[in-house]
C-alpha positions in Angstrom: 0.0 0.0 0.0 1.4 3.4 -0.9 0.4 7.0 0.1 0.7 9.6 -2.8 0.2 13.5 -1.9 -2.2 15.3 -3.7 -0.2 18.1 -3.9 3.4 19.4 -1.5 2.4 20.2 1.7 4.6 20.6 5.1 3.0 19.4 8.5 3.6 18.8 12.0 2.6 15.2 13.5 1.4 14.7 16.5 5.1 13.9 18.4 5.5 17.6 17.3 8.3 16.5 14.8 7.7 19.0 11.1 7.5 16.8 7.6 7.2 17.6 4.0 5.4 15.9 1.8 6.4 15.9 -1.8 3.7 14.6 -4.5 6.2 13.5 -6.9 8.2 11.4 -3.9 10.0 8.6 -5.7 11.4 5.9 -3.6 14.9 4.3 -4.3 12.9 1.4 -5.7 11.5 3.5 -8.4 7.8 3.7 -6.8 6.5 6.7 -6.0 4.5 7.3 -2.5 5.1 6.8 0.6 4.8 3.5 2.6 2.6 3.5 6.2 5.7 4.2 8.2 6.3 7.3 6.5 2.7 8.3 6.9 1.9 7.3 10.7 1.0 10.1 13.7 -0.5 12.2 11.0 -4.0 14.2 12.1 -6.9 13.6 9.9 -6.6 16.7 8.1 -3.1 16.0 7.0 -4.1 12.0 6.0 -7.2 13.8 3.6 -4.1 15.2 1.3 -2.9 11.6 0.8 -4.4 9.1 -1.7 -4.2 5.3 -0.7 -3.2 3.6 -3.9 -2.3 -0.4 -4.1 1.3 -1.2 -4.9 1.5 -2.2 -8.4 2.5 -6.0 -9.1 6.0 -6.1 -10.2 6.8 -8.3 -12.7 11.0 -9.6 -12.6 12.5 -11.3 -15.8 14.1 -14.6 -15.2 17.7 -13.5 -16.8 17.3 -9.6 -15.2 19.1 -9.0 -11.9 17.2 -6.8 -9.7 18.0 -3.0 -10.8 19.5 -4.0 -14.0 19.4 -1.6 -17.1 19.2 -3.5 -20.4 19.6 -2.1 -24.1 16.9 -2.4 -26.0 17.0 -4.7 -29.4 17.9 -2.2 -32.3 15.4 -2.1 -35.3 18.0 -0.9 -37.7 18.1 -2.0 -41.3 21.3 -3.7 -42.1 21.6 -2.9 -45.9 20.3 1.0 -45.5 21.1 2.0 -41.9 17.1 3.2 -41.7 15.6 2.7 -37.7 12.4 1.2 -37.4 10.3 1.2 -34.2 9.3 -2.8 -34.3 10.7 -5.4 -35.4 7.6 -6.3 -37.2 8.3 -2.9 -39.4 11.6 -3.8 -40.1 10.5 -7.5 -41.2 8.3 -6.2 -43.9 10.8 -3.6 -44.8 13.5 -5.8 -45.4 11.2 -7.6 -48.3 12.0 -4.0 -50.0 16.1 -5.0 -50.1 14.9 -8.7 -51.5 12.9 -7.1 -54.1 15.9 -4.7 -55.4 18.3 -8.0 -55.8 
């Protein structure tokens, strides 16, 4: 369960401690929100700012370490250089090149 700010705001809980809340919060895990530890000893007026949203299921690749970057597959066409945004597009432009020869 995350907690997503309707918009920056800066409170005082009720231990007296001061927090800022940020609506575009992104966590080191790439979600954005806040988790319920983050949002505990709030008053009700300050909890009406935040929207309860349910964490998203994340999917992991069998061959992708967690945090990994990988390149996407280039569409390029071999004989021309020309980039093509599926592979599917570059499929039926290559019949083009087996046409010429």
């Amino acid at each position: 369960m995350r907690y997503i700010p309707k918009r920056d705001f800066h409170c005082v809980d009720r231990d007296g401690r001061k927090r800022f809340y940020r609506a575009k919060h992104r966590r080191e895990d790439g979600t954005h929100g806040y988790i319920r530890d983050e949002v505990t000893n709030l008053y009700r007026n300050h909890i009406s700012m935040l929207v309860k949203v349910e964490d998203p299921p994340t999917i992991e690749h069998a061959t992708a370490g967690p945090g990994e970057l990988r390149s996407l597959p280039t569409n390029e066409c071999e004989d021309c250089g020309r980039d093509f945004k599926t592979p599917a597009a570059l499929g039926s432009h290559r019949r083009v090149h087996d046409e010429e020869e």
